[in-house]
C-alpha positions in Angstrom: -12.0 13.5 -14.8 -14.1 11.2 -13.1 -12.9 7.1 -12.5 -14.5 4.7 -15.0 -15.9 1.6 -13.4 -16.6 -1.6 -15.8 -18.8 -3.3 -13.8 -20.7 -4.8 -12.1 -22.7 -6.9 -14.5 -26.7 -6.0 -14.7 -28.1 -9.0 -16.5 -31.8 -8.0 -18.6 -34.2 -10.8 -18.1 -35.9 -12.4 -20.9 -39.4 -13.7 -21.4 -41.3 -14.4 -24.1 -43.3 -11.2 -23.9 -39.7 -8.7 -23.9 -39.3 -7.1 -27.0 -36.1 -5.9 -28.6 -35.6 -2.3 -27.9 -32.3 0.1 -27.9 -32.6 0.7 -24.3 -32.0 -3.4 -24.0 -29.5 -3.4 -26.7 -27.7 -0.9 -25.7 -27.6 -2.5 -22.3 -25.9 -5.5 -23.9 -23.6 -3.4 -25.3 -22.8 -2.5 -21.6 -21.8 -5.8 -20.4 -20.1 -7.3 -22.9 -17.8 -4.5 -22.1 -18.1 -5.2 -18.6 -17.1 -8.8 -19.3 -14.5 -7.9 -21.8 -12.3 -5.4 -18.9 -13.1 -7.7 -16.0 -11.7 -11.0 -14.5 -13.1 -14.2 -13.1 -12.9 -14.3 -9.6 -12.2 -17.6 -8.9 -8.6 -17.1 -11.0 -7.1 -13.6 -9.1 -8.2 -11.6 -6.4 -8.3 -7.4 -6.7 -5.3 -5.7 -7.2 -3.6 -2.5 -8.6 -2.3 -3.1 -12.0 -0.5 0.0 -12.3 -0.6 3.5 -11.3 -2.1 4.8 -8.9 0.6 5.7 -6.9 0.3 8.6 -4.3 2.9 11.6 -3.4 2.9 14.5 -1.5 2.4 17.5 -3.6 5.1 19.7 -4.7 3.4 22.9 -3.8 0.8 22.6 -1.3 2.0 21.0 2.0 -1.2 19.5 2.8 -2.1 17.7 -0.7 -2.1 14.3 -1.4 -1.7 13.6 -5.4 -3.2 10.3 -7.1 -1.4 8.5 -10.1 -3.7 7.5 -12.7 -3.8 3.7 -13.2 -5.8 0.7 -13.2 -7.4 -1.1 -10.9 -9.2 -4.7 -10.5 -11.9 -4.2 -7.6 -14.8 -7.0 -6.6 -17.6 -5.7 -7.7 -21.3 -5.9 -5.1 -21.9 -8.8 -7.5 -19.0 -10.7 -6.5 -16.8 -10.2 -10.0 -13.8 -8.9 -10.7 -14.4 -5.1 -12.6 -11.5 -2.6 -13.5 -11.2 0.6 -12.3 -9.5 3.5 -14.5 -8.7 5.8 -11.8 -8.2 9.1 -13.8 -5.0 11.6 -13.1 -6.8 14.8 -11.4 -7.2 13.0 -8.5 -6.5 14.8 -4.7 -6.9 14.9 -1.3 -5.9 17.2 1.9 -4.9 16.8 5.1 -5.7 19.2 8.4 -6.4 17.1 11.7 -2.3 17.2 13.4 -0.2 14.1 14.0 -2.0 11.5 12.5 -2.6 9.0 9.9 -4.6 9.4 7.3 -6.2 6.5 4.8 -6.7 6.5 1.3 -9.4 3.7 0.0 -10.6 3.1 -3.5 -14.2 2.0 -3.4 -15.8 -0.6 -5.6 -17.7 2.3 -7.5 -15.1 4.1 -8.2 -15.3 7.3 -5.3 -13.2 7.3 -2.5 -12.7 6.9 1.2 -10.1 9.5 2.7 -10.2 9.5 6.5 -8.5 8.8 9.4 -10.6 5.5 9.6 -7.6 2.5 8.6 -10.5 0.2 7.7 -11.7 0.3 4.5 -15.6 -0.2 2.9 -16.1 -4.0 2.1 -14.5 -4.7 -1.5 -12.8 -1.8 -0.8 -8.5 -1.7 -2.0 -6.0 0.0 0.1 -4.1 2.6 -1.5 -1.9 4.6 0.7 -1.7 6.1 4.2 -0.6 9.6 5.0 0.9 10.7 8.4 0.9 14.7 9.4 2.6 16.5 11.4 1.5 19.1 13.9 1.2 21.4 11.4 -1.9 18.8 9.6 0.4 18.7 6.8 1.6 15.6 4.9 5.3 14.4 6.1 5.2 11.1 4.8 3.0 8.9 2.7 2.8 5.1 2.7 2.2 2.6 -0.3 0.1 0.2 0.8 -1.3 -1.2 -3.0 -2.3 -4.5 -3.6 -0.4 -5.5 -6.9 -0.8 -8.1 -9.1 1.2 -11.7 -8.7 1.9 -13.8 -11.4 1.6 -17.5 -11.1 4.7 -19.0 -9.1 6.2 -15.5 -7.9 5.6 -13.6 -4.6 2.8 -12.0 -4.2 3.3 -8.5 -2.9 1.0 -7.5 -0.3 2.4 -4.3 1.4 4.4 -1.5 -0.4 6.1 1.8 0.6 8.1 3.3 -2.5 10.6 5.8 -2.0 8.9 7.1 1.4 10.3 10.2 2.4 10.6 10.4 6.1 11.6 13.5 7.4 10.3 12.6 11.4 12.3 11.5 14.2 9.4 9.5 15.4 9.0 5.6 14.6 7.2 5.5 10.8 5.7 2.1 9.9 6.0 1.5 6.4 4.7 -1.2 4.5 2.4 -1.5 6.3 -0.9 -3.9 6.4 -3.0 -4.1 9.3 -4.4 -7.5 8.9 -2.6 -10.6 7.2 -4.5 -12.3 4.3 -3.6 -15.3 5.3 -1.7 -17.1 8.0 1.7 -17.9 5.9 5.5 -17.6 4.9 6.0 -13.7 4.8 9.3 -11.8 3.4 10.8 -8.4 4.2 12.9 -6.2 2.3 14.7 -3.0 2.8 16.4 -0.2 1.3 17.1 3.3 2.3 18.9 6.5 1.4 20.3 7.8 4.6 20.5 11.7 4.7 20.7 13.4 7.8 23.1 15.9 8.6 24.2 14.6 12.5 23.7 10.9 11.7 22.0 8.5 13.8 21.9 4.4 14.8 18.7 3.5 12.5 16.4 1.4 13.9 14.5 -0.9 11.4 12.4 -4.2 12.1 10.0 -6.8 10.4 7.0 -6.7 13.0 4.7 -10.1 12.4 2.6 -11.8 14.9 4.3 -15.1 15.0 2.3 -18.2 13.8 3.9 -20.6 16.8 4.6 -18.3 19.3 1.0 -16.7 19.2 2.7 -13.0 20.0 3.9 -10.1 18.4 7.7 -10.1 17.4 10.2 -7.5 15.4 12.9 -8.7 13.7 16.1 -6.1 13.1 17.0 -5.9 10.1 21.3 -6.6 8.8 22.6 -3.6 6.9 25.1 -5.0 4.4 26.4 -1.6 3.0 27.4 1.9 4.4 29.2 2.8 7.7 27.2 -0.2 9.5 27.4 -2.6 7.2 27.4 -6.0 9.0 25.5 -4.7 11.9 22.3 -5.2 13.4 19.9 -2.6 13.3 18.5 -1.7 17.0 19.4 1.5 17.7 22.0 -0.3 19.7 24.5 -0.8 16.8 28.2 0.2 17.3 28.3 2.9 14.1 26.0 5.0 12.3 25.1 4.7 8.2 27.0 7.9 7.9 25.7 10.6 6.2 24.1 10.5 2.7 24.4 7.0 1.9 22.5 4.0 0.4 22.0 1.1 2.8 21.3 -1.9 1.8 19.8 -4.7 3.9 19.4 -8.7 4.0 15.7 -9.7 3.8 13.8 -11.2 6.9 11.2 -14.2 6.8 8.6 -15.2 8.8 5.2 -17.0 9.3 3.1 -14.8 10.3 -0.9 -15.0 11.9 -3.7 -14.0 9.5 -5.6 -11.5 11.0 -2.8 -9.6 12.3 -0.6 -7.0 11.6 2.2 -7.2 9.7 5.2 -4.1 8.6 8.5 -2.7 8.0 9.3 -0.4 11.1 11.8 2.7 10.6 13.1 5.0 13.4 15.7 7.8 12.6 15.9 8.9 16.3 17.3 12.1 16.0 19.2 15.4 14.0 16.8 16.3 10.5 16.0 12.9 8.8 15.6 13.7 4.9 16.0 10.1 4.1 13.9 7.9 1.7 13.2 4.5 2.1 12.0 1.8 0.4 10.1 -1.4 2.2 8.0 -4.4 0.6 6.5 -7.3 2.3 5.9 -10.7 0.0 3.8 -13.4 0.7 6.2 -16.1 -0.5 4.3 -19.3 1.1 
């Protein structure tokens, strides 16, 4: 099933020598339709509505699988047009230890490459790192979803990331700030690994005042290191299988710049799953 795209708006113009015909009918048909499932810009940017979330596949290794969902994407005319992304979508991995990037495009295709910047009008939709095998070992939310007046808006996402590598994962990740503002972190995670390790986990920001990049540790407040910081350096580890909760960090943050949630489960087997979401609260 192919993605519907309302939009963008192709206006007929009228003279006094155009007739009435059902090719121009129809055509007004088209964008009333177009009007009727889109948005005015000047009130909310694009976003995901819903949906469109992206797994690994059960079966093949190498497989990405796309949620159905809506979507609000600017349009070449500079509106706001939805996107019904339908539910067959996929994608496959095979260049080793890297990241992959998944795009949806203002006409509905997409981009999947290992290029992290999208087309123009373009909304980021996940990432994918392999491993040296090309296949998929863990994927990264990075929707744009809608904010409501007066609440947060979210701008970075990773839900229920499963992170099986020893290696640093960022998560949550967005490589450029929207704007230069108040920023807040949150994490959670499911610690499961069989010789248990001292987590590492940071808000990374390029701070507004300082003009350089920092990383705030996170502060678990449950599990075997609950009240510590966590650098790697901490005196006890989460202990195996548990849920670890943690306080959020703040900061203001440079537009431009990159901005995520940082997770490191040095060594043993990691099968943990974490959650991260970054907020632009100001």
């Amino acid at each position: 099933m192919a993605n519907t795209v309302y939009g963008p708006y192709g206006k007929t113009t009228w003279s006094g020598a155009t007739g009435i015909n059902i090719a121009r009918l129809n055509n007004g048909e088209t964008q009333a339709s177009v009007a009727l499932n889109g948005i005015n810009a000047d009130l909310s940017g694009p976003f995901v509505l819903s949906g469109i979330a992206c797994t690994k596949d059960g079966t093949t290794a190498n497989q990405l699988d796309i949620a159905s969902g809506r979507a609000y994407v600017t349009m070449s005319d500079g509106t706001t047009g939805l996107i019904v992304v339908g539910a067959d979508n996929t994608h496959t991995t095979s260049t080793i230890s890297t990241t992959y990037y998944l795009f949806l495009k203002n006409d509905g295709t997409w981009q999947w490459s290992t290029t992290s910047t999208g087309p123009a009008n373009s909304l980021p939709i996940c990432q994918a790192t392999t491993d040296g095998s090309g296949n998929i070992s863990a994927v990264t939310d990075v929707r744009h979803t809608a904010g409501s007046p007066g609440q947060p808006i979210i701008v970075a996402s990773s839900m229920r990331t499963a992170v099986s590598s020893t290696s640093t994962q960022l998560l949550a990740h967005l490589s450029s700030a929207p704007v230069s503002g108040f920023y807040r972190a949150t994490l959670h995670f499911t610690y499961r690994n069989a010789t248990p390790q001292k987590v590492n986990a940071s808000f990374n920001f390029y701070d507004y005042d300082l003009n350089l990049s920092v990383g705030a540790n996170f502060m678990a407040i449950s599990s075997g290191c609950a009240g510590q910081i966590l650098n790697g350096s901490q005196a006890n580890t989460p202990g195996n299988n548990q849920t670890v909760a943690t306080m959020p960090i703040t900061g203001f943050s440079t537009a431009g710049h990159a901005i995520a949630v940082a997770f490191t489960d040095g060594g043993g087997t990691p099968n943990d799953v974490v959650t991260a979401v970054i907020e632009r609260i100001g």
